[in-house]
C-alpha positions in Angstrom: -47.5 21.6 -17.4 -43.7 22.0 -16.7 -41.2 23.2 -18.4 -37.5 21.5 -17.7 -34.7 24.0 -18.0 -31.1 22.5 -18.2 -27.8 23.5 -19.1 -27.6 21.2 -22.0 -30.2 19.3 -23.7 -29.9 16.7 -26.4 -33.4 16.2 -28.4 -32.0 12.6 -29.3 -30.6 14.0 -33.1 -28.3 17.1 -31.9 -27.7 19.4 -28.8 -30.3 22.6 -29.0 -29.3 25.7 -28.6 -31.7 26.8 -25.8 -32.1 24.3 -23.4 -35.9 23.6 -22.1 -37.9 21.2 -22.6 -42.3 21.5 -21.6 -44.0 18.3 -21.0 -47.8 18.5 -21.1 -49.2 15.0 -19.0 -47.5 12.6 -20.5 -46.3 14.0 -23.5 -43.6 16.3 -25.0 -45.4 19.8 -25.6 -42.1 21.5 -27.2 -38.7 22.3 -26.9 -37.2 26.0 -25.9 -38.6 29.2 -26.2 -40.9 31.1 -23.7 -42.3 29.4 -20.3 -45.9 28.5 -21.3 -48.5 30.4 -19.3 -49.5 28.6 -16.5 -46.5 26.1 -16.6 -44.4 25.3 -13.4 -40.3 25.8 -14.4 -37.8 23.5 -12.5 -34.9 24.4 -13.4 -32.4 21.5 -13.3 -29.1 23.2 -13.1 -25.6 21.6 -14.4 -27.0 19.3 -16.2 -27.7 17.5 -19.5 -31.2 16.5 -20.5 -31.7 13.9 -22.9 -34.8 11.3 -24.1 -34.7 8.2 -21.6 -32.2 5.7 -22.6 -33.2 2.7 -24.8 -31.8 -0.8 -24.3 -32.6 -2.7 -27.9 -31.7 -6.2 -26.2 -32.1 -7.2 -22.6 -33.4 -10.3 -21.0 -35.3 -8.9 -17.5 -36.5 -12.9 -16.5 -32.2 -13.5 -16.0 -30.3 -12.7 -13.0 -27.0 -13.0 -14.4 -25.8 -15.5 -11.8 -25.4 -19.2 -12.9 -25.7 -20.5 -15.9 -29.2 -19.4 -17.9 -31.3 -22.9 -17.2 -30.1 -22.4 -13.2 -31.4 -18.8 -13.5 -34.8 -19.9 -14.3 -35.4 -23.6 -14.4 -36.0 -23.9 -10.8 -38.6 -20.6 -10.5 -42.4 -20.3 -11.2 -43.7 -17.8 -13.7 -44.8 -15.7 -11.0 -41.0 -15.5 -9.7 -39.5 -14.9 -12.8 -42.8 -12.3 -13.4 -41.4 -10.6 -10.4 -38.0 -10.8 -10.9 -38.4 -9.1 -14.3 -40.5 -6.2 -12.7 -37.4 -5.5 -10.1 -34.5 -5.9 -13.0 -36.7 -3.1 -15.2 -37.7 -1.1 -12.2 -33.0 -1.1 -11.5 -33.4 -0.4 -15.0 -35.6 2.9 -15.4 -33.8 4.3 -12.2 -30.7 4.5 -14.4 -32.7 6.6 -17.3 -33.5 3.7 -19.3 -37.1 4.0 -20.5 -37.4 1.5 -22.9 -36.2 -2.0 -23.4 -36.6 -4.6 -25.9 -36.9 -7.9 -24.3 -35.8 -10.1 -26.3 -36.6 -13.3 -24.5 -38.1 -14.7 -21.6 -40.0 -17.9 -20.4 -43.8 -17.9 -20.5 -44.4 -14.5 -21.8 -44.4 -13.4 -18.6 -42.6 -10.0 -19.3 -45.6 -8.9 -21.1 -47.8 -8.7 -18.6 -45.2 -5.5 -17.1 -45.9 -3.8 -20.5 -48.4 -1.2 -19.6 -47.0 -0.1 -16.2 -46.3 3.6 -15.7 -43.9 2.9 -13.5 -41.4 0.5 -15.4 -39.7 1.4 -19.0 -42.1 0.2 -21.8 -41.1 -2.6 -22.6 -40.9 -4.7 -26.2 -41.7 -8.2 -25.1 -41.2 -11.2 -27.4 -42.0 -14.0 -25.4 -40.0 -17.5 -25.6 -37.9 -17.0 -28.3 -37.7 -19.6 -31.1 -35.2 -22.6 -31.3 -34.3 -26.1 -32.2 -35.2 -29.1 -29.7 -32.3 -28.5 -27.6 -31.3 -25.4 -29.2 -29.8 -21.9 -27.7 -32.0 -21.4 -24.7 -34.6 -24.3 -25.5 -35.2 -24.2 -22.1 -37.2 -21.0 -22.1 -40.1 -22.8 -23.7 -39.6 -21.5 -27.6 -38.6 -25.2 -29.6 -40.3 -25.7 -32.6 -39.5 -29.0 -35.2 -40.1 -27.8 -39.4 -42.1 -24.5 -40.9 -45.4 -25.6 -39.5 -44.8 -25.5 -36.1 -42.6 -22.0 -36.8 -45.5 -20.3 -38.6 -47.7 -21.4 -35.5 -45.4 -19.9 -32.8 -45.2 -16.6 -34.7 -48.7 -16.5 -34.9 -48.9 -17.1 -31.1 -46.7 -14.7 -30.1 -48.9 -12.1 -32.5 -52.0 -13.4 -30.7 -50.4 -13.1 -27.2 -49.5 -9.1 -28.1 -45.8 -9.6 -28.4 -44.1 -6.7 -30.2 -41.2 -8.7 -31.9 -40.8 -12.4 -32.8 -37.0 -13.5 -31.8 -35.6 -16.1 -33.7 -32.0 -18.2 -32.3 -30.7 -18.5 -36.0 -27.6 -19.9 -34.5 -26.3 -21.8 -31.5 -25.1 -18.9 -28.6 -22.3 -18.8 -26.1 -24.0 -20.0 -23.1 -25.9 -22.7 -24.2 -23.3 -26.1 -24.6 -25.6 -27.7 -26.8 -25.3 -26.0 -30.1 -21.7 -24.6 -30.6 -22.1 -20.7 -30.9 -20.8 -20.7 -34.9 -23.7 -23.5 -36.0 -26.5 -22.9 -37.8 -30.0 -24.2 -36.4 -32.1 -23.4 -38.6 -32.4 -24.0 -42.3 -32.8 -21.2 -44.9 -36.5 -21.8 -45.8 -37.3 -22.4 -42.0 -36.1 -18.6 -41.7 -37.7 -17.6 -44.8 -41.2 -18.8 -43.0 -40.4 -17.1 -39.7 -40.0 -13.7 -41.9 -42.9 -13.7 -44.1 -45.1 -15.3 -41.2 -43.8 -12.3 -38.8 -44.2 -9.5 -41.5 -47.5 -10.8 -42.5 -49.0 -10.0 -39.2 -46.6 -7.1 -38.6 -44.3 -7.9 -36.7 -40.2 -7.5 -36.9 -37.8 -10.2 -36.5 -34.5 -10.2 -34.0 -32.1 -12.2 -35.1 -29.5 -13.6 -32.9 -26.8 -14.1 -35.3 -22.8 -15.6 -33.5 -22.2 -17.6 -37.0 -21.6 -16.0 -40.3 -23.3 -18.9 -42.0 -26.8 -17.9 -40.1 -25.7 -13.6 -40.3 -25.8 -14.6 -43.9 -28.8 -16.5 -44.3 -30.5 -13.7 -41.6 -29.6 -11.2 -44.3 -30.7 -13.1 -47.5 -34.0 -13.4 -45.6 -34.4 -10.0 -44.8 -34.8 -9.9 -40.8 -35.3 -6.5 -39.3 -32.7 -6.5 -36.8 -29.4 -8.7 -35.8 -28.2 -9.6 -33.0 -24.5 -9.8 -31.8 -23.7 -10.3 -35.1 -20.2 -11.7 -34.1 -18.9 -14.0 -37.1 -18.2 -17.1 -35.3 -16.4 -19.5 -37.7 -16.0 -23.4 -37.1 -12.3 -22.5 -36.1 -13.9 -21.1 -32.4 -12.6 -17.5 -33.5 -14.4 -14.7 -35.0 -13.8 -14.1 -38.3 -15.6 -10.9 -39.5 -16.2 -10.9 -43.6 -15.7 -7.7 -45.1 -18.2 -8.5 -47.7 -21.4 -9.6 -45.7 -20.7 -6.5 -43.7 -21.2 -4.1 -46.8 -24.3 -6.4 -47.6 -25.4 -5.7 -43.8 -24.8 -2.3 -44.8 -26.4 -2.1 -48.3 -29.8 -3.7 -47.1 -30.1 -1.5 -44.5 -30.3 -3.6 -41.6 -29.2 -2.8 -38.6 -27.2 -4.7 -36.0 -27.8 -4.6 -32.1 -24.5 -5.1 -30.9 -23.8 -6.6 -27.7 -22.4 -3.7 -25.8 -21.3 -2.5 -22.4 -20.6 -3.9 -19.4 -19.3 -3.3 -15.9 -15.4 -2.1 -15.5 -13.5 -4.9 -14.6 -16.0 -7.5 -15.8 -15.2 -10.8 -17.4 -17.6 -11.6 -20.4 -17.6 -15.3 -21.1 -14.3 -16.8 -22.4 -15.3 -17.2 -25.9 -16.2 -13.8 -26.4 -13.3 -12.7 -24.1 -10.8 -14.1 -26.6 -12.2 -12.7 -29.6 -14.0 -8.7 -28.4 -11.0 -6.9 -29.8 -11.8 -8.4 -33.1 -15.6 -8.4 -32.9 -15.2 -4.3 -31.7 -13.1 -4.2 -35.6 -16.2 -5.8 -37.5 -18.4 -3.5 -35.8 -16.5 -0.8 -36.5 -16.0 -1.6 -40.4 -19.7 -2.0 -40.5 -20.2 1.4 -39.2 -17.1 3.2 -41.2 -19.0 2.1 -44.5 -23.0 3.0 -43.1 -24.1 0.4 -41.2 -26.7 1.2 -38.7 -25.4 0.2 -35.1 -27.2 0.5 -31.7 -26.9 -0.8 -28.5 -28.1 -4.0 -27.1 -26.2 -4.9 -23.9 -28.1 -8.3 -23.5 -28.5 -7.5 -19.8 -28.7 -10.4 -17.6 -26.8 -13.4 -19.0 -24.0 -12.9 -16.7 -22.5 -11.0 -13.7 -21.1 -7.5 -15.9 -24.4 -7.1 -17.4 -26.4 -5.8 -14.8 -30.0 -4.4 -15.7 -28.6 -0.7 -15.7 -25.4 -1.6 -17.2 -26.4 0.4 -20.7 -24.4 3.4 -20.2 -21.1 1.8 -20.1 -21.9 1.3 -24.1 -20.5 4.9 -25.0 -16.9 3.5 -24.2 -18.0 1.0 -26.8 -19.4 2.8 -29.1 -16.7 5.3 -28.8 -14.3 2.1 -29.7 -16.1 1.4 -33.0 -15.2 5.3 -34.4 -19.0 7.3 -32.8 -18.8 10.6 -32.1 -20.2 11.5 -28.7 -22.6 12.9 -30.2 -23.4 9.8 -32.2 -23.1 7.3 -29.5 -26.0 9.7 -27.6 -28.1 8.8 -30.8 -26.8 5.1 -30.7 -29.2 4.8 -27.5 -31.9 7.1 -28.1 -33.4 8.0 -31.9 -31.6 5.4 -33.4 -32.2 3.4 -30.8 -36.1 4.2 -31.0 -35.8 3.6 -34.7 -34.5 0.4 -34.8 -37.0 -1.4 -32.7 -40.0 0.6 -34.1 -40.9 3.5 -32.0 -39.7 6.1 -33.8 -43.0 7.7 -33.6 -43.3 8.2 -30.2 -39.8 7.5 -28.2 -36.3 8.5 -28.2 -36.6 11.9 -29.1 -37.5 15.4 -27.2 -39.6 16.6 -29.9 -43.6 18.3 -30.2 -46.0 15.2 -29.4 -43.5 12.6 -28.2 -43.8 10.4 -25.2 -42.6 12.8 -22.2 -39.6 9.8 -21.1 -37.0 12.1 -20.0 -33.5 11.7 -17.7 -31.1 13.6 -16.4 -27.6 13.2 -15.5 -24.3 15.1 -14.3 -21.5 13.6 -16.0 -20.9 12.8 -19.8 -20.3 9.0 -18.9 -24.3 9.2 -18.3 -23.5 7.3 -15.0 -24.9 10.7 -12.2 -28.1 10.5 -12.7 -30.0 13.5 -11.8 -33.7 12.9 -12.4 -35.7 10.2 -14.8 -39.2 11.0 -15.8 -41.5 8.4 -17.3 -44.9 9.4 -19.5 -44.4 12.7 -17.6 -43.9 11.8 -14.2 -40.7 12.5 -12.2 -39.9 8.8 -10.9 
């Protein structure tokens, strides 16, 4: 047993006022008071102790250099395997204990999902899209509801924890322009109920208001980007879906922090400033936002980039002390670990990390399932 003593600690809902935290093995066994009998006390110093990070949307198979076919078309599934064990190993070293991937080629990102030493990790395997769709080139095409159905029963079979759906075209695939629709709405009225039937959420990745629209009449459990892409190239955020975002209760994973100085792709370049406003609205009337910085696709999205977030989050009107919740309980919430992540809390997974500066960039110590790593 140890007990953690810091200067500040943040239990993933509020700062406490006396700052300890006891893990037992692998779990949390509580939070302040007395040093348990027996119990070895480390005490941490200038610090501020919070639950390990959580990324909602990363891609661990991507390098970020090239565009996504040349990052993996020309590697095995034991490379990419490999490669994706590295980028989440970058990843916990920064406190970042868990990670939804949202996407890979193979499913080869599940087979990291029960190693100590990595972040947990949400795998969802290829994710689904048109012949020639966003990303088809991961392996996840599907033609009509049939072969939809099938692939989220795969994916259910194969121990994936999320099924993640391209509902429109994206910014780095040419193929389907990033405001277009790929899917129909009863083809995303299958994936749902199929998914929910065997328990499992849906991420959807949402550029187009048509398909952020048809995502919410569906009833998806997450979106992603959610950008409001318009035929005109520029985003075009609608006041209206946003309070429907907002009324249903779903929350958005928005694409979030990168490196200072970096250049996001030109599309997105031209039109953040208004995207950040969208975000913001959906937040000032109480939307759910977290963080998923979609680490990978490109050069400022590094596997450890998810810190740089607060300066978004901050941007879209979150208190500090909101934005810490943006990537930990909230965080856990929204992908469905609630339970057992993203707080520091009696009987919660001991993922811990430590750092020296607010900007959550020092980092000081990162323990995973107990152990100091």
């Amino acid at each position: 047993m140890i007990a953690l003593r810091a200067a500040r600690v943040f239990d993933g809902e509020a700062f406490v006022d006396d700052p300890m935290v006891v893990i037992d093995g692998a779990t949390i066994a509580g939070v302040g008071g007395e040093v348990p009998d027996g119990a070895e006390l480390v005490d941490l110093g200038d610090v501020t102790l919070l639950p390990g990070l959580i990324d909602a949307h990363q891609h661990l198979i991507f390098t970020g250099v090239g565009t996504l076919e040349e990052q993996v078309s020309p590697f095995s599934d034991d490379e990419l395997r490999e490669r994706a064990r590295a980028n989440a190993k970058r990843a916990l070293a920064a406190g970042i204990t868990t990670i939804r991937d949202l996407g890979d080629r193979g499913y080869v990102t599940l087979a990291l999902g029960d190693d100590p030493a990595l972040p947990t990790i949400l795998a969802a395997g290829p994710p689904l899209t048109v012949e020639g769709g966003h990303c088809w080139f991961l392996g996840g095409e599907c033609r009509g509801t049939d072969e939809l159905a099938a692939a989220v029963r795969e994916r259910k079979e194969r121990g994936c924890a999320v099924v993640k759906i391209m509902v429109t075209g994206g910014a780095l695939t040419p193929t389907y322009p990033i405001w277009k629709s790929q899917f129909t709405a009863a083809e995303l009225r299958t994936v749902v109920d199929a998914a929910h039937a065997v328990g499992l959420p849906v991420a959807a990745h949402c550029h187009g208001t048509g398909g952020i629209a048809a995502a919410v009449e569906v009833g998806v459990d997450t979106i992603e980007h959610c950008t409001f892409f318009t035929e005109s190239g520029k985003s075009e955020p609608d006041e209206s879906l946003l309070k429907a975002i907002a009324a249903a209760g779903i929350p958005v994973s928005a694409t979030l922090g990168r490196l200072p100085g970096g250049e996001p792709p030109p599309v997105i370049k031209a039109n953040f400033d208004t995207m950040l406003s969208g975000a913001r609205f959906l937040f000032e009337h109480g939307g759910t936002i977290v963080a998923g910085t979609d680490a990978g696709v490109g050069p400022p999205k590094p596997h450890d980039v998810l810190p740089h977030a607060l300066v978004d989050l901050a941007d879209i009107g979150m208190t500090r002390q909101q934005a810490l919740r943006a990537l930990t309980a909230e965080a856990a919430r929204v992908i469905g670990v609630g339970d057992r992540k993203g707080r520091l809390a009696r009987g919660y997974d001991a993922d811990l990390a430590a750092f020296g500066d607010d900007a959550l960039l020092d980092v000081r110590g990162v323990w995973r399932a107990g152990v100091r790593v």
